[in-house]
C-alpha positions as CSV (number, residue, x, y, z in Angstrom):
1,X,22.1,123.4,-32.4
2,X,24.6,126.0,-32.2
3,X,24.1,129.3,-30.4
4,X,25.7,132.1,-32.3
5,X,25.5,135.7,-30.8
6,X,24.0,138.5,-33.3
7,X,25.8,141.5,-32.6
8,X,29.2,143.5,-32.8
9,X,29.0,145.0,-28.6
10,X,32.2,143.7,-27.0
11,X,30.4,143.4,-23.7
12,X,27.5,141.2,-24.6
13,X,29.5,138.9,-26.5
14,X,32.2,138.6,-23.4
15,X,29.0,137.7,-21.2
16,X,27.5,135.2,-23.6
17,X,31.1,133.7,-23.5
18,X,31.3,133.7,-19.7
19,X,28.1,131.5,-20.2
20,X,30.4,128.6,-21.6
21,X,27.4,127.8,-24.5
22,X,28.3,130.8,-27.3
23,X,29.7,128.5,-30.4
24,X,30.2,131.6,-32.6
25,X,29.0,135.2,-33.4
26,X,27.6,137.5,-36.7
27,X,27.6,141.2,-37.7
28,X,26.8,142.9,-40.1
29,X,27.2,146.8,-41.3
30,X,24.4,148.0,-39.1
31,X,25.8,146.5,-36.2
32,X,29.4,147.0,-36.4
33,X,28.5,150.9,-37.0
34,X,26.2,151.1,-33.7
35,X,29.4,150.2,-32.0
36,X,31.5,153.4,-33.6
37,X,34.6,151.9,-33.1
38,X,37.2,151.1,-36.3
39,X,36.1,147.8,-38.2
40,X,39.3,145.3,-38.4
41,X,40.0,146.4,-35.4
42,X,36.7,145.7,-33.5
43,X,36.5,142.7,-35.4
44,X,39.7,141.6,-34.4
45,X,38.3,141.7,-30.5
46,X,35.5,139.8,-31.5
47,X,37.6,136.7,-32.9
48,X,39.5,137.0,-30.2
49,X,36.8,136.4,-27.8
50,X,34.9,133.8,-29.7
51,X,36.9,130.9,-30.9
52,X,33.9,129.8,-32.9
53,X,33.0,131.2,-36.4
54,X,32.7,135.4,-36.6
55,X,30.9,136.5,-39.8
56,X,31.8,139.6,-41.4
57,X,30.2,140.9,-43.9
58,X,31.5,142.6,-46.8
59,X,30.2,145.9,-48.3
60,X,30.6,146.0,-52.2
61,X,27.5,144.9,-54.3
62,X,29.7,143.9,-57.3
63,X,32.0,140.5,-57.4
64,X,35.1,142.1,-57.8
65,X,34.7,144.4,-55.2
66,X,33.2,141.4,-53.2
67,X,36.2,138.8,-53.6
68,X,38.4,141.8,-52.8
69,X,36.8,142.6,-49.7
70,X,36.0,138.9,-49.0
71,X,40.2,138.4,-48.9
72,X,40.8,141.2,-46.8
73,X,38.2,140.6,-43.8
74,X,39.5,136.9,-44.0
75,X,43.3,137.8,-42.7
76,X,41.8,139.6,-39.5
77,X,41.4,136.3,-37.9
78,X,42.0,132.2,-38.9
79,X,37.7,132.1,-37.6
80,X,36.5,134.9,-40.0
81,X,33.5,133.7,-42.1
82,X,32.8,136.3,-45.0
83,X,29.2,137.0,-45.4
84,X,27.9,137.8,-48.7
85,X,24.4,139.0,-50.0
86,X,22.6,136.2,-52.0
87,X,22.3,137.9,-55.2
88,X,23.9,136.6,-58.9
89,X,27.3,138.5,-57.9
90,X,27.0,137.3,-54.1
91,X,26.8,133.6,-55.4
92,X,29.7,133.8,-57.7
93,X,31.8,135.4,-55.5
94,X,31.0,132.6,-53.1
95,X,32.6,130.2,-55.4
96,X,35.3,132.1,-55.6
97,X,35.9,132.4,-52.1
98,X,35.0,129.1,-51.2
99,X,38.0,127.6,-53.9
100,X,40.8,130.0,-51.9
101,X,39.7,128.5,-48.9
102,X,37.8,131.3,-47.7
103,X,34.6,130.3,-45.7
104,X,31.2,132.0,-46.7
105,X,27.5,132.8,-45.0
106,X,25.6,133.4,-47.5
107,X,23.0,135.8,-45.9
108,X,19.7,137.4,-46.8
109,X,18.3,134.1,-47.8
110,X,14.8,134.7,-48.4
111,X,13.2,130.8,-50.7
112,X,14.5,127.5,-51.0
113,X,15.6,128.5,-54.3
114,X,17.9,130.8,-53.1
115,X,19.3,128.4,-50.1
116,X,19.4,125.7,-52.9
117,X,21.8,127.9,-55.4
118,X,23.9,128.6,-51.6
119,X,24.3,125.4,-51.1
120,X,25.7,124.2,-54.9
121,X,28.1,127.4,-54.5
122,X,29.5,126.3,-51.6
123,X,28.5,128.0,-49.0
124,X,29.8,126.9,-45.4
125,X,26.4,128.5,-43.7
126,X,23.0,129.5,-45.3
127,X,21.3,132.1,-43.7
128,X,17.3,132.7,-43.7
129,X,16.3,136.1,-42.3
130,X,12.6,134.5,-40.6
131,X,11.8,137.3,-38.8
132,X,11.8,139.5,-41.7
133,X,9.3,136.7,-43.5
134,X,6.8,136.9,-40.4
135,X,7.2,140.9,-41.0
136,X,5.5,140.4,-44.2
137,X,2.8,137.8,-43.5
138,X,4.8,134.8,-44.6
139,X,5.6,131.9,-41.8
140,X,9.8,132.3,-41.9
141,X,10.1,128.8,-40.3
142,X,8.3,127.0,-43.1
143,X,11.3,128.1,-44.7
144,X,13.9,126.9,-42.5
145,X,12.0,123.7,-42.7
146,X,12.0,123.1,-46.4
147,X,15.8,124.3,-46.2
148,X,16.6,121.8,-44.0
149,X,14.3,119.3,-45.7
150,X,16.1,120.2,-48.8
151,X,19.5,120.2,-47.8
152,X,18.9,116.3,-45.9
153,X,17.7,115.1,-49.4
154,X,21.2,115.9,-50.8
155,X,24.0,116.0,-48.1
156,X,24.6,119.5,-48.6
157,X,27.3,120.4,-46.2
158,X,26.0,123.7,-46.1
159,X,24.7,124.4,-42.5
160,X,21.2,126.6,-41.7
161,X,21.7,129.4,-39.8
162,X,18.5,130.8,-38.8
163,X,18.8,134.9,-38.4
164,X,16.5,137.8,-37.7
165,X,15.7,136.0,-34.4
166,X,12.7,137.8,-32.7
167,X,12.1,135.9,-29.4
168,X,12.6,132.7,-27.7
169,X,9.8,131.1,-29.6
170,X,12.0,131.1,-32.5
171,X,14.9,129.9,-31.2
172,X,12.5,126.5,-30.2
173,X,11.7,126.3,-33.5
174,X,14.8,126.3,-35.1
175,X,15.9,123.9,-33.2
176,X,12.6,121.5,-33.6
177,X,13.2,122.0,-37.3
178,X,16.7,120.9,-37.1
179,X,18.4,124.0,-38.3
180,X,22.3,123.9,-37.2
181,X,22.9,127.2,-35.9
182,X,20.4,129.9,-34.1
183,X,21.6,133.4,-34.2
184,X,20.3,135.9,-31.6
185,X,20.5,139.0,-30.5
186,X,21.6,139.1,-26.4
187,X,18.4,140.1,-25.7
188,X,16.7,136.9,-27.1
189,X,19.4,135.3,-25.8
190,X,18.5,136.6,-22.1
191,X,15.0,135.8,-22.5
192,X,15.7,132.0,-23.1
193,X,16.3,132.1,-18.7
194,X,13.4,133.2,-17.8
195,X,10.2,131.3,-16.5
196,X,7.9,132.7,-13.6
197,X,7.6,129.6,-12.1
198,X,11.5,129.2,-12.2
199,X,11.7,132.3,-10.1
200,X,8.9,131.5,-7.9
201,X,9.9,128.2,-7.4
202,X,13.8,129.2,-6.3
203,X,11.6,131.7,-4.2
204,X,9.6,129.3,-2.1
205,X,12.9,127.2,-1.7
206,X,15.0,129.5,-0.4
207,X,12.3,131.0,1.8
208,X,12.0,127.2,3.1
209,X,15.4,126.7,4.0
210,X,16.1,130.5,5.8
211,X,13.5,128.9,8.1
212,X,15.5,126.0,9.2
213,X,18.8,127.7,10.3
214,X,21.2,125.8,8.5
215,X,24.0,126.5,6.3
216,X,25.8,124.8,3.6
């Protein structure tokens, strides 16, 4: 499964990178504006950093305004994927997109119907927002199950990217359920480290060893 960082900070992405396991990165609006710095530009840095896929997603609700922004954010780097909402004009601009050569995550993927339309438009990455689902009393990994179920059945090329990532828990299940990419935030990501009896382990091993005198 591929690790994707969910977030537009500079400084967290060039420490998951340093890590030698970050295959890509997404952002969206909300997160590119916490960072306050100009959009192609910071976007720009990001590719830069990450030679995996960057998803950026475009603003405009309407498919020409889509299309025109899709084109644009694709010419800030050769690894931009454009992200597009799942709705009627979301899909059609994704066909559109995905004809000029123009990769597309399909985000805000909510059913299997939706992630079934995503995947006959196209789509290079699907995107379920499970954390959202639990939000509301719904199980979101049923659903990346039954997308990934559904996908298998067909030989959709369309790969899951499982988003709204809450904790470590749902990074295990993603990957049980065979989704292809996990996007986290570096928080989640951080959390995947720890154990207590990791730490207490290294603990009572480098207490044993002060005791003998030696050195390496």
């Amino acid at each position: 499964m591929k690790f994707f960082l969910d977030t537009a900070n500079i400084a967290a992405i060039k420490d998951a990178a340093e890590l030698g396991i970050l295959d890509g990165v997404t952002t969206n609006p909300s997160l590119v504006a916490k960072e306050g710095k100009p959009f192609k530009k910071l976007l720009k840095e990001i590719c830069s950093i990450v030679p995996g896929p960057v998803s950026a997603e475009v603003v405009a609700t309407d498919l020409k305004g889509m299309v025109k922004e899709g084109r644009e954010l694709s010419k800030i780097a050769p690894n931009i994927v454009v992200k597009l909402p799942t709705t009627r004009d979301g899909l059609k601009g994704c066909v559109v997109l995905t004809r000029a050569g123009i990769k597309v995550n399909m985000t805000l993927v909510f059913s299997a119907a939706q992630a079934l339309l995503v995947a006959k438009a196209g789509a290079a990455f699907a995107s379920p927002f499970i954390g959202r689902l639990d939000d509301i009393s719904q199980i979101g990994m049923d659903l990346v199950r039954d997308i990934v179920d559904i996908y298998d059945n067909y030989d959709f090329a369309t790969e899951v990217l499982v988003a709204s990532v809450r904790h470590p828990v749902h990074v295990v299940e993603a990957a049980l359920a065979g989704a292809d990419v996990c996007t986290m935030p570096p928080a989640v990501l951080e959390q995947l480290f720890k154990h207590p009896l990791t730490d207490i382990g290294l603990a009572k091993f480098l207490a044993d060893w002060k005791k003998t005198g030696e050195r390496i």
